[in-house]
C-alpha positions as CSV (number, residue, x, y, z in Angstrom):
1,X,106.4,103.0,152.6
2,X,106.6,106.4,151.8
3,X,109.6,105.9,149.4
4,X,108.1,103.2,147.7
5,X,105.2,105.6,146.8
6,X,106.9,108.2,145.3
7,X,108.7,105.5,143.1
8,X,105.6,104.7,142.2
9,X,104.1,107.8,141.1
10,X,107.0,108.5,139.2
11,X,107.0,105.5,137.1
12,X,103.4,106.3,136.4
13,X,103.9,109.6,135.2
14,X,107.2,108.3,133.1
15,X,104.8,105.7,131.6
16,X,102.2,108.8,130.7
17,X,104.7,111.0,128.9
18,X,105.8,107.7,126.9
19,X,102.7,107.4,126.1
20,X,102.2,111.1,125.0
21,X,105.3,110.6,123.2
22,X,104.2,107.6,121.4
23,X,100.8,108.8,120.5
24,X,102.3,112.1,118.7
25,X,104.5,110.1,116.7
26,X,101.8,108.0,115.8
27,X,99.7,111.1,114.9
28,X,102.9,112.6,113.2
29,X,103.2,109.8,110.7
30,X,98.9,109.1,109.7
31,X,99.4,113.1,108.8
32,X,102.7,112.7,106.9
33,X,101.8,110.1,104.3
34,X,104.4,108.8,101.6
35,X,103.3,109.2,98.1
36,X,104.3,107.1,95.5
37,X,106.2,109.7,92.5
38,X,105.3,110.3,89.2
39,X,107.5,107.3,87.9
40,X,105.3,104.7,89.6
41,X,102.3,106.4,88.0
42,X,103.9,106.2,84.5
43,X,105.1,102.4,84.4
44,X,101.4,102.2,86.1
45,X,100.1,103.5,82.8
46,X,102.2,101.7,80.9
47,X,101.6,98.6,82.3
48,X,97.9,98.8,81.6
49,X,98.7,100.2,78.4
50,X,101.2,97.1,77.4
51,X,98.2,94.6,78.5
52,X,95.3,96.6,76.2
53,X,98.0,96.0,73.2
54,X,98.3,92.4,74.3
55,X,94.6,92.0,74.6
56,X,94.2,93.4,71.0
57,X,97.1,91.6,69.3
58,X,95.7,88.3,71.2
59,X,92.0,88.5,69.6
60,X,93.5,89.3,66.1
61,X,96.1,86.4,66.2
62,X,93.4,84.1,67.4
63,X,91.3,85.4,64.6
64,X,94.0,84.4,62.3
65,X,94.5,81.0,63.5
66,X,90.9,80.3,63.3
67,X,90.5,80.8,59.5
């Protein structure tokens, strides 16, 4: 019986430091955040940009159409 409880208490204390382990990765990565680069901003912009100038060209077509 005595065996079996060391195996025990070493499993337990194998499961805590896997734990630990896990729980500084985990910490590790919220603080280490990817960030999208400049480029993604850019085609962002012109994305919003391109559907303004849609928008616009849209109304005045309409417009023309109308007449």
């Amino acid at each position: 019986m005595e065996d079996r409880a060391r195996d025990v208490s070493s499993v337990s204390k194998q499961s805590v430091s896997q734990q630990s382990i896990s729980q500084q990765s985990i910490s590790q990565s919220a603080l280490t955040r990817q960030r999208e680069g400049r480029g993604a901003w850019v085609l962002t912009a012109y994305g919003i940009s391109g559907l303004a100038v849609f928008a616009v060209l849209a109304y005045f077509f309409s417009d023309f159409i109308a007449r």
